[in-house]
N, C-alpha and C positions, 0 to 999 in steps of 0.2 A: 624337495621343492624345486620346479624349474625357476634357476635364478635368471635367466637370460629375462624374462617378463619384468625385471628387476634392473639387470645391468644396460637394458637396450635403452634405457629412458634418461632424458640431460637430468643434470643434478636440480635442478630445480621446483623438477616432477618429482623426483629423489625423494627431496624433501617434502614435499605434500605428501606423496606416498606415504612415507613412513608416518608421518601427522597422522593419516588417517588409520595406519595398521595399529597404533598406539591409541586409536579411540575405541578402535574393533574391538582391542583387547580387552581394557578400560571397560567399555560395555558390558563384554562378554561375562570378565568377572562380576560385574556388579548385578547383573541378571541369575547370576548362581547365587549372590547372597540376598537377595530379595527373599520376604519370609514365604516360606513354600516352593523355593526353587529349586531345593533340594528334592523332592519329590515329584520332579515333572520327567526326571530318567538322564541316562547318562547325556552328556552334552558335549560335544567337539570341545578339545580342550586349545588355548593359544592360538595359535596360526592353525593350527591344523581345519579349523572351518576355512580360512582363509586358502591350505595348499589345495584343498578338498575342490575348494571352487576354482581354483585357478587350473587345475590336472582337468577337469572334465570342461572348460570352456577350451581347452588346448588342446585334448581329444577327444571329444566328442562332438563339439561345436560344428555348424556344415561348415563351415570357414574358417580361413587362417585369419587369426585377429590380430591387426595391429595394436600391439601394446600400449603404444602412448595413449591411443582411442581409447580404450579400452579403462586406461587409467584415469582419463580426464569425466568419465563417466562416472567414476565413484569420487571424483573432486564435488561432480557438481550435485550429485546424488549425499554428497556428507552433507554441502553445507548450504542446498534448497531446503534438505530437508528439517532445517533448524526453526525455522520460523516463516513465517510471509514476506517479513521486508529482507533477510539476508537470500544471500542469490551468487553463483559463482559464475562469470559471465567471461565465456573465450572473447581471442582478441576482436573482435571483427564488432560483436556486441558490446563489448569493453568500451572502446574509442566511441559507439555512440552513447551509449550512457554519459561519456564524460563530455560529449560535443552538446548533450539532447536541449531542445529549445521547448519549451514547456506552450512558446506560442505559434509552435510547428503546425505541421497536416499532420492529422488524422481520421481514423474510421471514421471516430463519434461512438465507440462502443468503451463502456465504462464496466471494469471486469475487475472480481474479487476471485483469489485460488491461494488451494492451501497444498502442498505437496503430494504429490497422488491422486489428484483429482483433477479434475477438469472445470478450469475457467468457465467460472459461470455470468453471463451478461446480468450486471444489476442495473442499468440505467442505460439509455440511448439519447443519444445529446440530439435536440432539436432539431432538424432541417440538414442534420450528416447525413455521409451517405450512407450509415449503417442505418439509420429510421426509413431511405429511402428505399434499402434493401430488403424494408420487410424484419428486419431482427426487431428482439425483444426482452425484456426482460425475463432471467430464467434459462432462457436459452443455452447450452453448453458446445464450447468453443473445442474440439478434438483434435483438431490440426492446422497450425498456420502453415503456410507456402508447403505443405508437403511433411512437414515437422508435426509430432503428435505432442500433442502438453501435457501430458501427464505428470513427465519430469521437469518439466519449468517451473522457474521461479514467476512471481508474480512480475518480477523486474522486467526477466527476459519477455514474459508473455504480452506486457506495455510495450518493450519496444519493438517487438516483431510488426502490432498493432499500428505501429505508428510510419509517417513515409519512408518509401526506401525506392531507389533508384528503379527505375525501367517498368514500371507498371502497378495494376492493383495487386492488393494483400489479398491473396486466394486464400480463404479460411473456409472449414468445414463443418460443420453447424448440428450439433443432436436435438431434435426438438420434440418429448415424444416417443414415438416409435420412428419419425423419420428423422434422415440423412441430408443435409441440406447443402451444395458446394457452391458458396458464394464469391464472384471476383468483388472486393472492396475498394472504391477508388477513397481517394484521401484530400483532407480539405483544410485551409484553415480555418478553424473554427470561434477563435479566441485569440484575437489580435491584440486584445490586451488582456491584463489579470481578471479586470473586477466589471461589474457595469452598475452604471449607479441612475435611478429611475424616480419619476415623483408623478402620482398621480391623484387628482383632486378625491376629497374622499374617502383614500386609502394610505397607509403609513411609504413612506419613504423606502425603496428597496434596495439594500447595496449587496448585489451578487457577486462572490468570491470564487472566480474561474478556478485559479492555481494561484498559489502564494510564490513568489518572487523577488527580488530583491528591490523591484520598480513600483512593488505594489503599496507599500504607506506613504509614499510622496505623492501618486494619485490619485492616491484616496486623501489624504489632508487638501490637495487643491480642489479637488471638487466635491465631496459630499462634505467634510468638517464644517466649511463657511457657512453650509445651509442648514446642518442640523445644529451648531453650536448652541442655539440658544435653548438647547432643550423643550422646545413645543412640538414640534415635528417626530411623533413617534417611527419609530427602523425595524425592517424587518432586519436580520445581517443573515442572508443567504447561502448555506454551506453544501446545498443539496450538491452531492455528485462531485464534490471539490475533495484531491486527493493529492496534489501533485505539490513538491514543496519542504523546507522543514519546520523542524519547532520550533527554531529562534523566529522563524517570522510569521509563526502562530502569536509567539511570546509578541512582538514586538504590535501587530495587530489587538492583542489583548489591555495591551496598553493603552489605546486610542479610549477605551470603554471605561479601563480604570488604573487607579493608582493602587498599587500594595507592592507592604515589603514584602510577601511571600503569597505566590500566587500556585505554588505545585511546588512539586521535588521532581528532579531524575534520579530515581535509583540504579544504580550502575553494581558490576561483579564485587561480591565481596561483603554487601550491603550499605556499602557507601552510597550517604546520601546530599545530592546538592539543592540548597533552594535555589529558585525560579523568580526573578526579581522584577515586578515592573516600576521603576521609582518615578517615572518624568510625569510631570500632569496630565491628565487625560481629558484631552476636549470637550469630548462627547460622555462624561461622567454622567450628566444628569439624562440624558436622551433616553426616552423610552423605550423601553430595545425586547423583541424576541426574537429566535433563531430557529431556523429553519433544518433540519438536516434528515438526510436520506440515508439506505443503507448503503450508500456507496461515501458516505461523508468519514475521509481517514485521517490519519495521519496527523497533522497541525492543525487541522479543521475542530478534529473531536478535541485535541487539547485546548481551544478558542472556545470551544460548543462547553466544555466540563467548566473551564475557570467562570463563563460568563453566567452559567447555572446556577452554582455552586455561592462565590460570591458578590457576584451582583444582581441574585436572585431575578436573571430573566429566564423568562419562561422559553424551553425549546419546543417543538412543534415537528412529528415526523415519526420517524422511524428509529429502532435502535441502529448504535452503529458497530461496526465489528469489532473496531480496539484494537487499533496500530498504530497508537500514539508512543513512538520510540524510536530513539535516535541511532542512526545509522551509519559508521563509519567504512568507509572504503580503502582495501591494499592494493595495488597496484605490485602484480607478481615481475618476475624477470621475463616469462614470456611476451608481455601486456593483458595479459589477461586481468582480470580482476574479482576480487574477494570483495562483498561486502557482507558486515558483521552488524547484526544487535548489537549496542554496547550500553546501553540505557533507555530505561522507559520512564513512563510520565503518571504521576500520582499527582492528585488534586490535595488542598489542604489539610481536607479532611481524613486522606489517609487511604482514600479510595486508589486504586490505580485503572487507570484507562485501558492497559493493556490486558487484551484478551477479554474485556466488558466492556466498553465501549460505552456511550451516552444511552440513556433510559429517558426516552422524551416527557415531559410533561402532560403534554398533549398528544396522546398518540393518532395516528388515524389510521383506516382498516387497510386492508391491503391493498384493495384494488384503487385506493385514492391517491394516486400518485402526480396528479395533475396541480398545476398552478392555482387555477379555481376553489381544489378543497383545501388546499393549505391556506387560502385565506381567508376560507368559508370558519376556520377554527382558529386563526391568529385575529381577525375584529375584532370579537368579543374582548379580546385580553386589552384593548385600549378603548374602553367606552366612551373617553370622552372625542373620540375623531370627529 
């Protein structure tokens, strides 16, 4: 084995390095005991997949590869490829993830991806410039500023998405058979979290941008006072809402209802913790159905499954993907940063969100994605309006 691909890299790559040659490993054995793996032929044993790949990227390669590159590619290649919300982000993406303003500029393009694929647009945010540019639902996103997504996390592929210094996000567009290269300018779109609406006729609507930490104080000063008295039936709008976590999914779940045990997070190992809402809830008695889209994730679907589940309102929509799971972040010695799955979110009954996501009550057909048919199918559910 060339060790210089080894000794050339600071200790802290070191360390990740070997992290991952010990999962190589780890894997590798466990792919040999799988039933019938015996039988699929001889198999590189140890490292030796490992020297194997390293000998022919070092001679055979058209170029001489810098090592540390080289190594930072299977950093983020381990641990994109774990799930959609973990993501290993160098420093540059690091600092903004850790700076990121939820009520920043952006496209207006609302994008789900799984490792090895390509960002597919599920939603386009009203009057951005990505609706202005003609994008659409479906669409698949192959390259930002230059950069191919294939290997991106879902992380990294939001924040490329979102403003960055000196111009638009040049993204490249598969739609079809064709090729599309769009300059995207960026905008803000969502100046606050939520927007809360009343019109004669129709149920009360309180749309949830991104969950934040500002967002239950203004939603208690302005919608609480109107719907408290429970006459006023709520639609609670999730469509395309992703950004955020589950404590202030949890803490929004509250406004709706009181329980001691509203969900579990299952965490490594099978430990399990309950999910508590104890304080009174306002809007307990409020007529409530929920709205959500296939782009509704994260602390959305865990609001969208407890309010389902037990306060039996009805949802309205689409299924949603199930990434209702909580997400811790490392911060390495270079700033780079790691973030990790380390819990997901089951409902009372025992269901878990992750990787199922919400099963609407009321589903509508594909092509209904508009405002008009989702309240052409939530009426009904309050007949006496």
């Amino acid at each position: 084995m060339d060790l210089r691909f080894i000794t050339e890299m600071p200790r802290y790559r070191l360390v990740l390095w070997i992290a991952f040659l010990a999962s190589l490993l780890f894997f590798i054995f466990q792919m040999r005991n799988l039933p019938g793996g015996a039988q699929r032929g001889p198999q590189p044993q140890g490292f030796e997949l490992y020297d194997s790949l390293v000998r022919l990227i070092r001679n055979d390669y058209l170029e001489e590869r810098d090592p540390v590159r080289t190594a930072e590619g299977a950093y983020r290649g381990l641990v994109n490829s774990l799930d959609p919300l973990s993501a290993y982000l160098e420093k540059g993406l690091a600092a903004r993830y850790l700076a990121r303003d939820n009520g920043g500029r952006e496209t207006g393009l609302v994008i789900f991806k799984r490792y090895g694929t390509f960002p597919q647009v599920m939603a386009v945010v009203e009057g951005s410039p990505a609706e202005k540019a003609d994008l659409r639902p479906g669409d698949l996103v192959s390259a930002i500023d230059g950069r191919g997504t294939l290997s991106m996390s879902l992380v990294e592929t939001d924040l490329l998405l979102r403003s960055k210094a000196g111009g638009p996000v040049e993204v490249k567009v598969l739609r079809g058979g064709n090729t599309l290269e769009i300059a995207l300018d960026t905008a803000v779109l969502f100046p606050k979290p939520y927007a809360f609406s009343r019109q004669a006729g129709r149920p009360a609507v309180l749309r949830i941008h991104y969950f934040s930490p500002s967002l239950l104080a203004g939603i208690r000063k302005d919608a609480v006072p109107i719907l408290k008295g429970g006459k006023t039936p709520l639609v609670l709008d999730l469509r395309d809402c992703r950004e955020g976590d589950l404590e202030q999914g949890r803490e929004l779940v509250n406004v709706f209802l009181k329980a001691a045990v509203v969900g579990r997070y299952e965490k490594k190992g099978g430990v399990k913790q309950d999910v508590e809402c104890p304080d009174e809830a306002p809007l307990a008695k409020t007529p409530l159905a929920v709205w959500v889209s296939p782009a509704t994730m994260g602390p959305a679907e865990l609001v969208a499954g407890v309010l389902q589940e037990l306060r039996k309102a009805k949802v309205v929509g689409f299924p949603t993907p199930g990434l209702a799971g909580h997400r811790d972040a490392f911060v390495l010695d270079d700033e780079s940063l790691v973030l990790l799955t380390s819990a997901v979110f089951s409902l009372p009954s025992g269901r878990s969100l992750w990787g199922q996501g919400i099963k609407p009550d009321v589903p509508l057909a594909a092509e209904s994605r508009s405002e008009k048919a989702y309240l052409e199918k939530t009426l009904p559910l309050f007949p006496g309006l």
